[in-house]
Each structure stands twice: as C-alpha cells, then as structure tokens.
HTML snippet that shows the backbone in 3Dmol.js (N, CA, C, O; Angstrom):
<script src="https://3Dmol.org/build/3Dmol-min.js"></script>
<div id="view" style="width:600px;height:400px;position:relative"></div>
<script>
const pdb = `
ATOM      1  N   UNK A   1      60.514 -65.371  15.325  1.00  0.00           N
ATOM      2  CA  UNK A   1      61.558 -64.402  15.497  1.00  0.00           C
ATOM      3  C   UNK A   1      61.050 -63.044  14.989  1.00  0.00           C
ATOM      4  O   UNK A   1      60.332 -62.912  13.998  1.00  0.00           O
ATOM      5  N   UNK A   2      61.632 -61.753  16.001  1.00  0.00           N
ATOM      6  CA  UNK A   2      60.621 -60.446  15.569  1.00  0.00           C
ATOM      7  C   UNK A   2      62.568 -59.970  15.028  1.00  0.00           C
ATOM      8  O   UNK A   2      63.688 -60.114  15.519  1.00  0.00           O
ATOM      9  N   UNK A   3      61.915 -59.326  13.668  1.00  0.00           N
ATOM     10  CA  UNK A   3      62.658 -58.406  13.143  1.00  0.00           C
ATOM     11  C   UNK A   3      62.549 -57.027  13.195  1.00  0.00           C
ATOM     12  O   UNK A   3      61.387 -56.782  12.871  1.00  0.00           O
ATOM     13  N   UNK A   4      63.176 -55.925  13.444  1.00  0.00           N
ATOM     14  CA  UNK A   4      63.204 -54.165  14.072  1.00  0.00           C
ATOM     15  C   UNK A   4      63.389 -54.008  12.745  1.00  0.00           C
ATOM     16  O   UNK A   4      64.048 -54.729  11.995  1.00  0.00           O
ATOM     17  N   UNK A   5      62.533 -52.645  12.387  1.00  0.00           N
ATOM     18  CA  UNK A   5      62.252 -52.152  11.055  1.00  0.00           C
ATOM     19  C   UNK A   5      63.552 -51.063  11.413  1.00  0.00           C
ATOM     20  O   UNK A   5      63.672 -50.453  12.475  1.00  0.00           O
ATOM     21  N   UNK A   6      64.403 -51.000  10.337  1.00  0.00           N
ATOM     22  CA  UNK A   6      65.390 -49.699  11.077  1.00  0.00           C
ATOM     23  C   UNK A   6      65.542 -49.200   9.950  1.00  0.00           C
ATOM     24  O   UNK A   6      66.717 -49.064   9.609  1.00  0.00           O
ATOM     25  N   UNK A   7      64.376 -48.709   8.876  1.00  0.00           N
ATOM     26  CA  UNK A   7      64.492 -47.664   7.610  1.00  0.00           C
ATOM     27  C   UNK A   7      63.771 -46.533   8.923  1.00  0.00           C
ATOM     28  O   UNK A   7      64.186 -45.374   8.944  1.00  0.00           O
ATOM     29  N   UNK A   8      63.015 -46.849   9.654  1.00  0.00           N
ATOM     30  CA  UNK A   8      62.136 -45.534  10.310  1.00  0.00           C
ATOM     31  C   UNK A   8      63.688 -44.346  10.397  1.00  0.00           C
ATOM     32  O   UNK A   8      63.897 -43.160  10.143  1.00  0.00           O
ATOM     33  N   UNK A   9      64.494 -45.519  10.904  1.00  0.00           N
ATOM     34  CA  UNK A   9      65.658 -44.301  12.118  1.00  0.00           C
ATOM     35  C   UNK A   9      66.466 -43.816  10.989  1.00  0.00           C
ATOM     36  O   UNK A   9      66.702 -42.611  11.070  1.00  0.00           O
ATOM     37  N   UNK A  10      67.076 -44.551   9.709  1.00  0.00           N
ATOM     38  CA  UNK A  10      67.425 -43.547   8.915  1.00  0.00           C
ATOM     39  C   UNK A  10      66.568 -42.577   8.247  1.00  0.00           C
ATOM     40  O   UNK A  10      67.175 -41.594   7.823  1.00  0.00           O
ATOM     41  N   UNK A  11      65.292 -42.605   8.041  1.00  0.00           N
ATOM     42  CA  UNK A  11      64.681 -41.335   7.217  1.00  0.00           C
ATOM     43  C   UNK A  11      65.026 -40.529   8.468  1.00  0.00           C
ATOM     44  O   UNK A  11      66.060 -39.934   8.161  1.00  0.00           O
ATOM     45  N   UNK A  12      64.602 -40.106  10.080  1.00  0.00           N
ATOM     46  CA  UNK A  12      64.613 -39.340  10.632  1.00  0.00           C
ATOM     47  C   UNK A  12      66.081 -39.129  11.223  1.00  0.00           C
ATOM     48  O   UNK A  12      66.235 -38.512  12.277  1.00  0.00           O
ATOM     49  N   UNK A  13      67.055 -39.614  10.572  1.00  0.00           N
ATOM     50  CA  UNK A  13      68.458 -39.216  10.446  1.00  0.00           C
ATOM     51  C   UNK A  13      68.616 -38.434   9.399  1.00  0.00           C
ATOM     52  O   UNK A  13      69.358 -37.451   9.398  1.00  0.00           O
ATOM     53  N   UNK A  14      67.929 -38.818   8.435  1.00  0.00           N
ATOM     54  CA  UNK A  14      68.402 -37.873   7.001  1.00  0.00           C
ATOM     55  C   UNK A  14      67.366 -36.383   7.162  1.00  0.00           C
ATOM     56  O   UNK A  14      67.625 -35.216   6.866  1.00  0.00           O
ATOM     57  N   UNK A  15      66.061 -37.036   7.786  1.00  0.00           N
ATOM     58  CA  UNK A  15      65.499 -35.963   7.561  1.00  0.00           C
ATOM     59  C   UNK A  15      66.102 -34.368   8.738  1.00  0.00           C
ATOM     60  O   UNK A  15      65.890 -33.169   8.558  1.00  0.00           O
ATOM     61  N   UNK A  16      66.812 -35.027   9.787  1.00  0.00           N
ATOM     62  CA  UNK A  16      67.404 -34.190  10.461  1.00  0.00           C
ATOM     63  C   UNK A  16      69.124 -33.402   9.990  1.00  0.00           C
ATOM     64  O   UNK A  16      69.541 -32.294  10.324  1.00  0.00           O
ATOM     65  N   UNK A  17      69.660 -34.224   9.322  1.00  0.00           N
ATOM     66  CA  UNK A  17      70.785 -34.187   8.451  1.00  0.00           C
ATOM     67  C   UNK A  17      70.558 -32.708   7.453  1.00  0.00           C
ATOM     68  O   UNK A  17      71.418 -31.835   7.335  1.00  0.00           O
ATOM     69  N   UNK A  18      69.413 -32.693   6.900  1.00  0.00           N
ATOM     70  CA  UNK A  18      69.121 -32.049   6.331  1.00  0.00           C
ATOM     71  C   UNK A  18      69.025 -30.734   6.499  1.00  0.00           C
ATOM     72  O   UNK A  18      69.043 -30.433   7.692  1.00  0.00           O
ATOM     73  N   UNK A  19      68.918 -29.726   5.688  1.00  0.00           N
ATOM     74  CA  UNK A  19      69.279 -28.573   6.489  1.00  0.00           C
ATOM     75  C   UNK A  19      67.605 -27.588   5.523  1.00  0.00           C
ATOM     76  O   UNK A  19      67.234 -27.491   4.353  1.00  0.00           O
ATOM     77  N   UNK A  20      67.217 -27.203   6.542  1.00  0.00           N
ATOM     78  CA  UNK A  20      65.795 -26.214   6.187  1.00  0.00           C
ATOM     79  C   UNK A  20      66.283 -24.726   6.063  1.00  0.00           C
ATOM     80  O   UNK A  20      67.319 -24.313   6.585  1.00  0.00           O
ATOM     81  N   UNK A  21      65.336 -23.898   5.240  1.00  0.00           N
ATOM     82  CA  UNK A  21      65.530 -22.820   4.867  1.00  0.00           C
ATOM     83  C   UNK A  21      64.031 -22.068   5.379  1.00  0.00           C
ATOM     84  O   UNK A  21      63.012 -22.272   4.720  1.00  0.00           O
ATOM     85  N   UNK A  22      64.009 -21.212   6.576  1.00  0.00           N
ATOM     86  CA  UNK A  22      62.871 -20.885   7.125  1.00  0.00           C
ATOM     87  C   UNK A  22      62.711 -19.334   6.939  1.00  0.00           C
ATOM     88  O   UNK A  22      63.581 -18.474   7.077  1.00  0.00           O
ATOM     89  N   UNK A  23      61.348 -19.177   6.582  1.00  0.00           N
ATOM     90  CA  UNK A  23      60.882 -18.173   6.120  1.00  0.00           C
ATOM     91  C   UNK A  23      60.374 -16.783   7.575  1.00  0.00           C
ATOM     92  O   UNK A  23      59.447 -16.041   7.901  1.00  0.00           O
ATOM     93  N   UNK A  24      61.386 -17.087   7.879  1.00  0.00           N
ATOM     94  CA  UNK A  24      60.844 -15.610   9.052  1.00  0.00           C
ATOM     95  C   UNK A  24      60.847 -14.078   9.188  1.00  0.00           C
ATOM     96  O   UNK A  24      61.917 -13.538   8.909  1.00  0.00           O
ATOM     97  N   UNK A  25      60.264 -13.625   9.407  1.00  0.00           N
ATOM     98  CA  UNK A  25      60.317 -12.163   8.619  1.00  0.00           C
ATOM     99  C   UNK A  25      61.489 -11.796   9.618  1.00  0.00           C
ATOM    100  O   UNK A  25      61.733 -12.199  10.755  1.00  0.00           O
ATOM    101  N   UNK A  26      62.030 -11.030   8.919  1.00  0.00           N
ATOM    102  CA  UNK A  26      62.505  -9.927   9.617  1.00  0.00           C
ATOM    103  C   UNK A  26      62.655  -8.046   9.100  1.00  0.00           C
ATOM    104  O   UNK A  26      62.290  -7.361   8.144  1.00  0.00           O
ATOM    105  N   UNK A  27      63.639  -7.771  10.784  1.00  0.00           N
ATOM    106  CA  UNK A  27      63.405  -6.081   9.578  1.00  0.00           C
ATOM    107  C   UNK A  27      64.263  -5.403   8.077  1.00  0.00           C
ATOM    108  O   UNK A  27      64.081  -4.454   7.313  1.00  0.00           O
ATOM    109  N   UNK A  28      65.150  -6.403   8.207  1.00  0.00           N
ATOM    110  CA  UNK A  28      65.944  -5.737   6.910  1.00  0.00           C
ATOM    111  C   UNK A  28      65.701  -7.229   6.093  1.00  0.00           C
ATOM    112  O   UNK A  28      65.556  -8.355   6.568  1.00  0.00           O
ATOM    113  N   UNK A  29      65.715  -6.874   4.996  1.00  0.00           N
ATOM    114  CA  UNK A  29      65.302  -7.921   3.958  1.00  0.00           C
ATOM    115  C   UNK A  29      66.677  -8.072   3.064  1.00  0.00           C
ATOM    116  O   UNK A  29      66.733  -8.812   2.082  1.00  0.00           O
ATOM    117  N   UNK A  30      67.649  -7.368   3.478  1.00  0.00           N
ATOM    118  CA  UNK A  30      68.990  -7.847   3.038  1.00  0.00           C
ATOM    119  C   UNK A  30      70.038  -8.555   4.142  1.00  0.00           C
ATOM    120  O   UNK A  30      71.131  -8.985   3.773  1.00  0.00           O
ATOM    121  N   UNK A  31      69.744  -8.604   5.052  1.00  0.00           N
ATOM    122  CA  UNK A  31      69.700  -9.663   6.513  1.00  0.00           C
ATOM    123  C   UNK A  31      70.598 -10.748   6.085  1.00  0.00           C
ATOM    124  O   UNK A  31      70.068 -11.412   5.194  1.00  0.00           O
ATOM    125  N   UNK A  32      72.020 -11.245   6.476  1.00  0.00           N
ATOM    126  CA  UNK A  32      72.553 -12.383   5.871  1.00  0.00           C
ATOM    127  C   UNK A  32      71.406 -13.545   7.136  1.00  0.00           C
ATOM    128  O   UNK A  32      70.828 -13.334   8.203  1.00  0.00           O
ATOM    129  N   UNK A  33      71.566 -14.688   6.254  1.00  0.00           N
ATOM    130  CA  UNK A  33      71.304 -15.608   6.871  1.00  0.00           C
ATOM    131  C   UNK A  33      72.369 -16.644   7.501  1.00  0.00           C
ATOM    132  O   UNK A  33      73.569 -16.597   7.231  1.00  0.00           O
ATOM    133  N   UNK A  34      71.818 -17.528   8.324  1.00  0.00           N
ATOM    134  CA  UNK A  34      72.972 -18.252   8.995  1.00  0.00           C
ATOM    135  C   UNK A  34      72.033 -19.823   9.874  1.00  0.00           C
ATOM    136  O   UNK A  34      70.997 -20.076  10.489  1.00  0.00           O
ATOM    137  N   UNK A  35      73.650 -20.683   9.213  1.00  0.00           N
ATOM    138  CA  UNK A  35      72.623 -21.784   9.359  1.00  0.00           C
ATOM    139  C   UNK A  35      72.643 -21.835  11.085  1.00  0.00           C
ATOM    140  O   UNK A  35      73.109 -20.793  11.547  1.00  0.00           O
ATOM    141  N   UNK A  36      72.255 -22.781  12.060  1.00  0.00           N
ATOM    142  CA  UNK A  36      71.983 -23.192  13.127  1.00  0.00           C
ATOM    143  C   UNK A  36      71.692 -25.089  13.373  1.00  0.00           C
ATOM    144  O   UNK A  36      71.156 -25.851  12.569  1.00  0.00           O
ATOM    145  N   UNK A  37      72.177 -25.373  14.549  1.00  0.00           N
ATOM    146  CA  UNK A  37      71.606 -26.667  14.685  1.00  0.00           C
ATOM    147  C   UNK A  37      70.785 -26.419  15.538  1.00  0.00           C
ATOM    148  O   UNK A  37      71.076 -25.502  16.306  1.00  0.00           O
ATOM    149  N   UNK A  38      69.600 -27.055  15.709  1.00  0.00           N
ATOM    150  CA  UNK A  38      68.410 -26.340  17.269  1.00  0.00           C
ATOM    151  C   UNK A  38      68.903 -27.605  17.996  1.00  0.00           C
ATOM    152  O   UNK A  38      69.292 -28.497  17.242  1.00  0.00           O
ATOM    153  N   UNK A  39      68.962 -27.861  19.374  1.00  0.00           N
ATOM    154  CA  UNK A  39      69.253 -28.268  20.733  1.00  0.00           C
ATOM    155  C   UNK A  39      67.689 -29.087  21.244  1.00  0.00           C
ATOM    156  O   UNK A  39      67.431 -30.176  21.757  1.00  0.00           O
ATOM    157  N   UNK A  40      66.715 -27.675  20.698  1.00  0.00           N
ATOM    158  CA  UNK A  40      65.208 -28.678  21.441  1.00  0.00           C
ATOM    159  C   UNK A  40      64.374 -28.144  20.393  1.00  0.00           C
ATOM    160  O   UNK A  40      64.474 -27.316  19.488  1.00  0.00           O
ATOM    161  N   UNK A  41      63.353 -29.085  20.949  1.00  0.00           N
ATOM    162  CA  UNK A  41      61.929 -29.178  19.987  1.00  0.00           C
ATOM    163  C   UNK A  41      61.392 -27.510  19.212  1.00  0.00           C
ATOM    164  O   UNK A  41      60.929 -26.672  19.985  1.00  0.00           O
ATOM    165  N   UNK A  42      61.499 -27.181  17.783  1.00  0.00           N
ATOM    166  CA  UNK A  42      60.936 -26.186  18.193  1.00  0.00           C
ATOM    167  C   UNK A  42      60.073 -26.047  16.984  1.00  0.00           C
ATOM    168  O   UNK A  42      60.561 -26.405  15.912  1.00  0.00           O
ATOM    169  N   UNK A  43      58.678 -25.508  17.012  1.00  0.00           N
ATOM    170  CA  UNK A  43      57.601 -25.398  15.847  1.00  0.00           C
ATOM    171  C   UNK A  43      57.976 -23.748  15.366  1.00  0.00           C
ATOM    172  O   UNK A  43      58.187 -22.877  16.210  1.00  0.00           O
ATOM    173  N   UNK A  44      58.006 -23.568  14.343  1.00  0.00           N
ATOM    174  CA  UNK A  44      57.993 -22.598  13.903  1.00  0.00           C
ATOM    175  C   UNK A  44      56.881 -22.464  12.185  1.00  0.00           C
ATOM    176  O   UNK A  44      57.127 -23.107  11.165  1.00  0.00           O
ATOM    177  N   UNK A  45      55.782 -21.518  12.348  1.00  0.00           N
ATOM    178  CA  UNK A  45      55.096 -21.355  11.284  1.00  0.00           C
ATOM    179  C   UNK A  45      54.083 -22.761  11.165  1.00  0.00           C
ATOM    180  O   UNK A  45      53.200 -22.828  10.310  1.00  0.00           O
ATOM    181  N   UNK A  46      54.310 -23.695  12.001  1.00  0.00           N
ATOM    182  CA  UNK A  46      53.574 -25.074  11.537  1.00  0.00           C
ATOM    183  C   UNK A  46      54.589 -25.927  11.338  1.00  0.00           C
ATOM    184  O   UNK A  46      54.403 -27.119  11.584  1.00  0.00           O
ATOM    185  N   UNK A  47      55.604 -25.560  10.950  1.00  0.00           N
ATOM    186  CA  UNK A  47      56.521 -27.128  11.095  1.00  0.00           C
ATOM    187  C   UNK A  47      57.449 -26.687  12.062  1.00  0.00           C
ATOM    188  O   UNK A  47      57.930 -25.660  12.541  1.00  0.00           O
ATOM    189  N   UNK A  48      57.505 -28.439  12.169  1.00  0.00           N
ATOM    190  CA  UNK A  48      58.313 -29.393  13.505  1.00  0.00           C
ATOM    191  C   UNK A  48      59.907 -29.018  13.419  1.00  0.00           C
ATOM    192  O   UNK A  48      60.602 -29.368  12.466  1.00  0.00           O
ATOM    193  N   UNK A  49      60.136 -28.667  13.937  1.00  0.00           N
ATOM    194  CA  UNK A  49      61.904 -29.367  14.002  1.00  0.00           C
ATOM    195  C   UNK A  49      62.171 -30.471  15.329  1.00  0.00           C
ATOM    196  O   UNK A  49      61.325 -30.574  16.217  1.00  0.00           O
ATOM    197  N   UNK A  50      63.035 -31.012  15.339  1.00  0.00           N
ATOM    198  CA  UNK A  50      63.227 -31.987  16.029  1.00  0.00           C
ATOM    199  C   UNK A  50      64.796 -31.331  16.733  1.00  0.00           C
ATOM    200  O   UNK A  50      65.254 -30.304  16.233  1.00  0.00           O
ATOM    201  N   UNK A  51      65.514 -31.997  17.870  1.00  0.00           N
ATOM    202  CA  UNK A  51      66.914 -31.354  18.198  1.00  0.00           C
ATOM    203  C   UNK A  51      67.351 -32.209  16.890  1.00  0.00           C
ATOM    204  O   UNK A  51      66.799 -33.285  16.656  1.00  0.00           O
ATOM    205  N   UNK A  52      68.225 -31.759  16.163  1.00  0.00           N
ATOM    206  CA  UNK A  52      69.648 -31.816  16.099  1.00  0.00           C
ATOM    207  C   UNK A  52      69.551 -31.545  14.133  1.00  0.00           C
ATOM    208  O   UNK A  52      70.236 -32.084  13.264  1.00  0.00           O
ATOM    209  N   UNK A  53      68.298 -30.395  13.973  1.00  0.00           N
ATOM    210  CA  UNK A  53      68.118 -30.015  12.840  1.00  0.00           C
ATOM    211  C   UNK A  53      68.601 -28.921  12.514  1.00  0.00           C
ATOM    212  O   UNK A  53      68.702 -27.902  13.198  1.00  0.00           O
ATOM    213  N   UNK A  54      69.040 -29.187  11.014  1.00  0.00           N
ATOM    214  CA  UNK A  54      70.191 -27.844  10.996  1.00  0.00           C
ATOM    215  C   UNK A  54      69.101 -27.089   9.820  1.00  0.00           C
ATOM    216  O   UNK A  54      68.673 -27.457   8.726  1.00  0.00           O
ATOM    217  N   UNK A  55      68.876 -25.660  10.793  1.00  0.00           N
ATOM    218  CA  UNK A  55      67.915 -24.576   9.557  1.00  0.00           C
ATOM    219  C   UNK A  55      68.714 -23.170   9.410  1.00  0.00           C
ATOM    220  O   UNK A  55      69.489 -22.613  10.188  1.00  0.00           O
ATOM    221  N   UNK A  56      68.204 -22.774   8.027  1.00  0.00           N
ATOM    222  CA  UNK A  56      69.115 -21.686   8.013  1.00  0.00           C
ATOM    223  C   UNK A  56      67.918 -20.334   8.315  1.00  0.00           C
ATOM    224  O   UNK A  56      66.838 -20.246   7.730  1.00  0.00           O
ATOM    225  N   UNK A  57      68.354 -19.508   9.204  1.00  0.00           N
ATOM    226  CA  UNK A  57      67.326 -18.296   9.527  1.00  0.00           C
ATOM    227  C   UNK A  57      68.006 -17.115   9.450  1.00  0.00           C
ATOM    228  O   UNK A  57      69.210 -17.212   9.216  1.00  0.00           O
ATOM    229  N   UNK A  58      67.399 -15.687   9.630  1.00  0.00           N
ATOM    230  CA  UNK A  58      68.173 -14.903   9.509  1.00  0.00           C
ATOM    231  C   UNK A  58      68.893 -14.464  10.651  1.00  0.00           C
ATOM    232  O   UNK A  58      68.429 -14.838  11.729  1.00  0.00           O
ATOM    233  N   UNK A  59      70.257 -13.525  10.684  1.00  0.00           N
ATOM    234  CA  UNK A  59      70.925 -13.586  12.052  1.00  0.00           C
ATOM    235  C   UNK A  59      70.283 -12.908  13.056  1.00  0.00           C
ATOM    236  O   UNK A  59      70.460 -13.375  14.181  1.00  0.00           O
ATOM    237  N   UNK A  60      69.435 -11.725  12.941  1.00  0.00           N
ATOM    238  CA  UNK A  60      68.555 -11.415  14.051  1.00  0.00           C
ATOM    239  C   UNK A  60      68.036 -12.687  14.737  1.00  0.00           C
ATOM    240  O   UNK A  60      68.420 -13.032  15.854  1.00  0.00           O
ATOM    241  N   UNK A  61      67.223 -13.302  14.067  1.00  0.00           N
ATOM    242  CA  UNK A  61      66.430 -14.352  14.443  1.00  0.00           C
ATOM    243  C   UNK A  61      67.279 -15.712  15.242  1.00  0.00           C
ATOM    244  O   UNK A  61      66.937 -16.248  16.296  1.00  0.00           O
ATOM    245  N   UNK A  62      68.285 -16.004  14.513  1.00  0.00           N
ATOM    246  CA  UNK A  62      69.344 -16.859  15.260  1.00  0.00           C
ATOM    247  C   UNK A  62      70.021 -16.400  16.555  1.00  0.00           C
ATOM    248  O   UNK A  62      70.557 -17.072  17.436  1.00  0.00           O
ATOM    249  N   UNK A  63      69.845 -14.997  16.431  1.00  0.00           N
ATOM    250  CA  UNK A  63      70.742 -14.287  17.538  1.00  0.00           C
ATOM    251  C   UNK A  63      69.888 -14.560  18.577  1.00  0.00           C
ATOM    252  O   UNK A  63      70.402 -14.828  19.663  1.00  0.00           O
ATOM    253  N   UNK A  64      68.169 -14.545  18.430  1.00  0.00           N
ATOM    254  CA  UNK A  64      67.305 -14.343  19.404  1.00  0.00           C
ATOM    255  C   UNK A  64      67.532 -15.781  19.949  1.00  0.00           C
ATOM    256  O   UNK A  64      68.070 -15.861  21.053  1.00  0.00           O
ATOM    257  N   UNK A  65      67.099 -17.213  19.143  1.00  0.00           N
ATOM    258  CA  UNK A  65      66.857 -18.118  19.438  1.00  0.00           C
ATOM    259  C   UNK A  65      68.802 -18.683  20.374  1.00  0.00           C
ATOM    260  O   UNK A  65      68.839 -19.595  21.200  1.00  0.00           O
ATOM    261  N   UNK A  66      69.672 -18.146  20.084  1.00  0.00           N
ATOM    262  CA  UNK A  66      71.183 -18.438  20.658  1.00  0.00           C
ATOM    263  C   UNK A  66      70.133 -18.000  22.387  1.00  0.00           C
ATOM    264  O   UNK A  66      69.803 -18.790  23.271  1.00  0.00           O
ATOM    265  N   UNK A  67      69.927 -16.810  22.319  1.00  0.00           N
ATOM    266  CA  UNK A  67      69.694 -16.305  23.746  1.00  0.00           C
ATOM    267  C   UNK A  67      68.534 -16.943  24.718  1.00  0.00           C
ATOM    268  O   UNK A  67      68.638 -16.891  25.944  1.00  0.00           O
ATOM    269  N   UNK A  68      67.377 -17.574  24.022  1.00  0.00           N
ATOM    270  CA  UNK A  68      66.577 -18.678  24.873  1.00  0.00           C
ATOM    271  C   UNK A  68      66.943 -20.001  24.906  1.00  0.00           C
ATOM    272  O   UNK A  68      66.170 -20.804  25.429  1.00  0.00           O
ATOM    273  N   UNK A  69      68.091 -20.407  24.392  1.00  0.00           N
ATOM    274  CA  UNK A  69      68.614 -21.580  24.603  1.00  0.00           C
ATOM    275  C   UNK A  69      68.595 -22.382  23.470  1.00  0.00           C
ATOM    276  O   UNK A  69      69.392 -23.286  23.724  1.00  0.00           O
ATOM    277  N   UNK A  70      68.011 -22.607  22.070  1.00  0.00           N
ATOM    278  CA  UNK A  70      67.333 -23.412  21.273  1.00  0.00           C
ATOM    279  C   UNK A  70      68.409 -24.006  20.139  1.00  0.00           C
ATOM    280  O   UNK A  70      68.357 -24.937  19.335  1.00  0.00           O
ATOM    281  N   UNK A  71      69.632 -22.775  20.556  1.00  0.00           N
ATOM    282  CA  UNK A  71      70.915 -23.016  19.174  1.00  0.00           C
ATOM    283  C   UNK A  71      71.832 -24.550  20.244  1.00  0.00           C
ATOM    284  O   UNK A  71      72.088 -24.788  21.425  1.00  0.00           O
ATOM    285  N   UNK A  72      72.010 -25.160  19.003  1.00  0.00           N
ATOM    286  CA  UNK A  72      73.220 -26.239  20.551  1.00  0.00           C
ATOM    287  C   UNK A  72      74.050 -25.485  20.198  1.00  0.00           C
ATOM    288  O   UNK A  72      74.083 -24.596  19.347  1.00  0.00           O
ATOM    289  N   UNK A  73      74.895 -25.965  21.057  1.00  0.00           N
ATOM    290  CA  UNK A  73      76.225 -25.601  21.403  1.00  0.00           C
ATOM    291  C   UNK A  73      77.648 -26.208  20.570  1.00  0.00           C
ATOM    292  O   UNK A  73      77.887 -27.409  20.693  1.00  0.00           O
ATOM    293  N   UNK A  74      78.622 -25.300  19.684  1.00  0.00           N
ATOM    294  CA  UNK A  74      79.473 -26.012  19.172  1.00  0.00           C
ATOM    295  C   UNK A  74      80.450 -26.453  19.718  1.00  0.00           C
ATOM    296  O   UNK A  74      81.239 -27.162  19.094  1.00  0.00           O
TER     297      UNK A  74
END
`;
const viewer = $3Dmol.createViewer("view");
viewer.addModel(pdb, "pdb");
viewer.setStyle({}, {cartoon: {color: "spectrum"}});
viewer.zoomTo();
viewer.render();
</script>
C-alpha cells in the first residue's frame, strides 16, 4: 500500500499564506506600501513567488503590476 506525503502541500500553503515584504526601489522613499495577492508566477530580484502569494510592495509598484495583470482580482 503507497501512502501520499501531504506535509509537501501544507508548507507550500503556509509558505504562500504568508505574506513577503519586497524590497523595490522606488522614487519617493516615503511611498506607503500595500499588500497584494499576485494571480501568476512572478520572480522579482531572484525570488519566486508562486499565484496566490500575498507581498507587500510599494503603491507605485503595485499600481504597475494591477496594470499587466499580476494583482488577482478581489
């Protein structure tokens, strides 16, 4: 009898659960930030996000990524 390992699917539940704090420049450095869930795959700086990861960026930057598609939808 085969047993399914199912710790894999909760770490990459928690690890998506989780919410990242990403370092992107922008032009004003007093810039509120704002969290986001991303929709699709997206690398930023070297790390992965996966869909349905919630990161917090600044609102320029969220504003950009809302407009190529990458924010889901609430």
């Amino acid at each position: 009898m085969t047993t399914k390992n199912t710790t894999a699917k909760t770490s990459d539940a928690q690890e998506a659960a989780e919410e990242k704090i990403l370092n992107v420049p922008s032009a004003n450095i007093l810039e509120p930030m704002e969290s986001i869930v991303l929709s699709h795959h997206l690398r930023i700086e070297g790390a992965d996000f996966v869909p349905g990861s919630k990161v917090r960026v600044p609102s320029d930057y969220a504003r950009r990524l809302r407009r190529q598609g990458y924010v889901a939808r609430s």
